[in-house]
N, C-alpha and C positions, 0 to 999 in steps of 0.2 A: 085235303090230301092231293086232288086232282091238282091245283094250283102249286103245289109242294114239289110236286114230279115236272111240272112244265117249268119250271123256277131251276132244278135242278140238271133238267134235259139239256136248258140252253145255256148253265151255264159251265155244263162240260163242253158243249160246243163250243163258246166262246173263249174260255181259255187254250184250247186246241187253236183256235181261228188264230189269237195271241200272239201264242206261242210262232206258229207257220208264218205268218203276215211279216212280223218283226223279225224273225229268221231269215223270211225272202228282200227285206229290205235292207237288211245288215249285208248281207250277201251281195246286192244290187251296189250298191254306195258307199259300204264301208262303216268302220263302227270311230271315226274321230269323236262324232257326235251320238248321241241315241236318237238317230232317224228312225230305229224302231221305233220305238217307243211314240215320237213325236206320230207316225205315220198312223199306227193304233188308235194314238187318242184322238188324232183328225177324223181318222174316217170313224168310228166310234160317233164322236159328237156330230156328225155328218148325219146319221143312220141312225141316230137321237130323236134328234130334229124330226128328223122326216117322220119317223113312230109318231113322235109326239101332237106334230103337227097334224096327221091320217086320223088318229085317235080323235083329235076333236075337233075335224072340219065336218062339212056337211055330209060327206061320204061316210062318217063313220066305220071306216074298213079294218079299224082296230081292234077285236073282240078281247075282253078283259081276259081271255085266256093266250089269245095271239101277243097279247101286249105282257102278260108272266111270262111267255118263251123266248121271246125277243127280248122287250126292251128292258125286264128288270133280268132273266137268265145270260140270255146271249152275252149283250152288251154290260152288263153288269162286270162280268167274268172278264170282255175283252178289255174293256178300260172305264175303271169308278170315274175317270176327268171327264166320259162325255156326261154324266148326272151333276157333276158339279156345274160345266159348261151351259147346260137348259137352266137349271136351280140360277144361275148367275144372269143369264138371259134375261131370264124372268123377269127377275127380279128389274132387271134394266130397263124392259118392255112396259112395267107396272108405273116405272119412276119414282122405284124405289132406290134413287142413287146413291143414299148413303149404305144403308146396306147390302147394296149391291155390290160395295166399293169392301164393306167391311169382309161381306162374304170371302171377296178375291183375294184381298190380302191377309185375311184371316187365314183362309187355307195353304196361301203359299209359304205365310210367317212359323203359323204352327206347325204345318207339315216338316218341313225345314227343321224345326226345331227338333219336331220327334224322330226323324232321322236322324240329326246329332246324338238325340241322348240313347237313340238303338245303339248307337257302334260307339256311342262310351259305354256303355252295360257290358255289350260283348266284349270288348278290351279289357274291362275291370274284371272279366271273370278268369 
């Protein structure tokens, strides 16, 4: 339950963080592009990394309770691309290049896709 609420704490926080971040940079530079959005998932996978990497270097300063607020609440909330971004990492890091390769395109192919068949649903209704 304890894990439920730290899961949950951060990731009202992170949607908030989201929401403001992407707000201040749309505002900053203009919306031709989704510089929000981009700016999110960069620092996101930025502050990924870094969790991920604290969690299992020798410092151990990641406590599996710090690591539900943060890196699966917060950043979960602020952007799912930085978990894709480390998960794809990884896998690159492992030399696992075909499915590392599958992963990427898998994500970008399907995703894509499910977006299309969202806004034909909505149209068809």
């Amino acid at each position: 339950m304890k894990t439920l609420l730290l899961v949950g704490a951060g990731g009202f926080a992170g949607a908030i963080a989201r929401y403001l971040v992407s707000g201040w940079v749309y505002a900053l530079v203009g919306t031709r592009l989704p510089y929000g959005t981009l700016a999110v998932n960069v620092a996101g996978s930025l502050l990924l990394g870094l969790v991920a990497a604290l969690g299992t270097s020798r410092l151990g300063v990641v406590t599996p309770e710090l690591r539900a607020l943060v890196a699966i609440g917060f950043l979960g909330a602020f952007t799912t691309f930085s978990t894709f971004s480390l998960e794809s990492f990884r896998l690159l890091e492992e030399g696992s290049y075909l499915f590392a390769a599958l992963n990427m395109a898998g994500n970008l192919a399907l995703c894509l896709v499910a977006v299309a068949a969202g806004i034909a649903l909505a149209r068809a209704l």
